[in-house]
N, C-alpha and C positions, 0 to 999 in steps of 0.2 A: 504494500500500500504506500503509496507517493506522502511525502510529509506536509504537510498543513505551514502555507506561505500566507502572511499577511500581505496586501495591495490596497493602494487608495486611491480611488477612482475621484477625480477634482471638474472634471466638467461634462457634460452631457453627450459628446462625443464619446468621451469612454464608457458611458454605461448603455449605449445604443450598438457602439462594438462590441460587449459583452452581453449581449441583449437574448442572444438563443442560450447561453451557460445559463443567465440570469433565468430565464422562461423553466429552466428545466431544473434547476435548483427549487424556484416557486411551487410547479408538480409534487417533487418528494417533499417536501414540506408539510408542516402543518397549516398552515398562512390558504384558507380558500377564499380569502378576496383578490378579485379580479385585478383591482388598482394598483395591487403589488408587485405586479410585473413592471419589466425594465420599460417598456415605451412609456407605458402609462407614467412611468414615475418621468421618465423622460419631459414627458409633456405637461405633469405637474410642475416642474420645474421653470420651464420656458413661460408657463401659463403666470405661474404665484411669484418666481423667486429668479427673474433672469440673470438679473446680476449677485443674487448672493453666494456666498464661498459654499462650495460644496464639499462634505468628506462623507465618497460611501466607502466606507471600510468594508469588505470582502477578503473572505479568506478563502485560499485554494487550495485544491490538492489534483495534480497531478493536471489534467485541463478543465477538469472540472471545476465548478462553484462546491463549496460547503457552509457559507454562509453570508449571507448580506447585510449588511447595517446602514441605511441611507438616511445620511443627515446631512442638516443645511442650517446656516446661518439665516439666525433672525433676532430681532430687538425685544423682547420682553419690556410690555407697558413701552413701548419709546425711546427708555432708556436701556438696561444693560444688555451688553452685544452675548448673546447665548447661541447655543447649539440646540437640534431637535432633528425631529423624524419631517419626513417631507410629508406633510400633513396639514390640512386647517379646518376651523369648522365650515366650509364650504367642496372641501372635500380631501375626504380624508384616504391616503393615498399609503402613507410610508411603513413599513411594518419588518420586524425582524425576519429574516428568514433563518433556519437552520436545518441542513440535511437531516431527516431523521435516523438515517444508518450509519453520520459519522460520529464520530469521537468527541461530543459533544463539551465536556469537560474539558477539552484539549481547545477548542472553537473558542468556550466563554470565557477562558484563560487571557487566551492569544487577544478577543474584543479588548477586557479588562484593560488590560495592558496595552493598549494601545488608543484607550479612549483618555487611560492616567497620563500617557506619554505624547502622546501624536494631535489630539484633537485641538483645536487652536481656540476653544471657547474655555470659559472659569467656571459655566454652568453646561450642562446637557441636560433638555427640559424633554418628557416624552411623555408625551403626552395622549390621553386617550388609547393607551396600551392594556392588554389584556393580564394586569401583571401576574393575575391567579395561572398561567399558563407554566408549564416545565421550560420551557425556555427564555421565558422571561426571568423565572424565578431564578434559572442558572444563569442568566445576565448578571444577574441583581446580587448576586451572592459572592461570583467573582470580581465585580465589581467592588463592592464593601473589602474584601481581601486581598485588592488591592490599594486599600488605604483611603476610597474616595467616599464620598459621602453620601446615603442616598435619602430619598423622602418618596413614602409610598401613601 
């Protein structure tokens, strides 16, 4: 089995070439809303947030997808500059993916650790998530042990 690489997908171009891994990662997933596919998120993007910085965190193994994470800067209240799911209450798009047959503990690790390290906001806001889910909760857990903070 091929090892588990982190990659950060920064503008819409990259997640429209990654767009059939993305669609097939979606499939083996838990995740059955529609919106969560790469176009759609693609065109949420262009739609809600043209210019805002984008980090989808994806991790891979081998050519495959094993998990997606797509966030996007935006302003909370106006003022502080946060991170989030590509999502709003006008439509709600962004959502974790996670292979269900990989190494999943090895997945929310790798996120963890690179949401403490890599992500370029002081907040990540996620909003309208299913947190009661086994892969949020294994977000949320590696998350916390890695040192950051969370509020559910």
């Amino acid at each position: 089995m091929a090892p588990l690489q982190l990659k950060t997908l920064t503008s819409i171009g990259e997640i429209r070439a990654r767009a059939a891994a993305w669609d097939r990662l979606w499939q083996r997933s838990d995740v059955s809303l529609p919106t969560a596919r790469a176009e759609l998120t693609a065109q949420w993007l262009e739609h809600f947030a043209p210019h805002a910085a984008i980090r989808v965190l994806v991790v891979e193994q081998g050519e495959e997808l094993a998990a997606v994470l797509p966030l996007v800067a935006w302003r909370y209240r106006g003022v502080l500059n946060v991170g989030g799911l590509t999502g709003n209450i006008w439509s709600f798009n962004g959502e974790f993916l996670v292979d269900s047959n990989a190494d999943q503990a090895a997945i929310f690790d790798l996120l963890a650790r690179a949401m403490a390290e890599l992500v370029p906001w002081p907040l990540v806001w996620f909003d309208m998530i299913p947190a009661e889910t086994p892969r949020w909760q294994g977000l949320i857990t590696a998350i916390q042990q890695h040192g950051c903070v969370t509020d559910i």
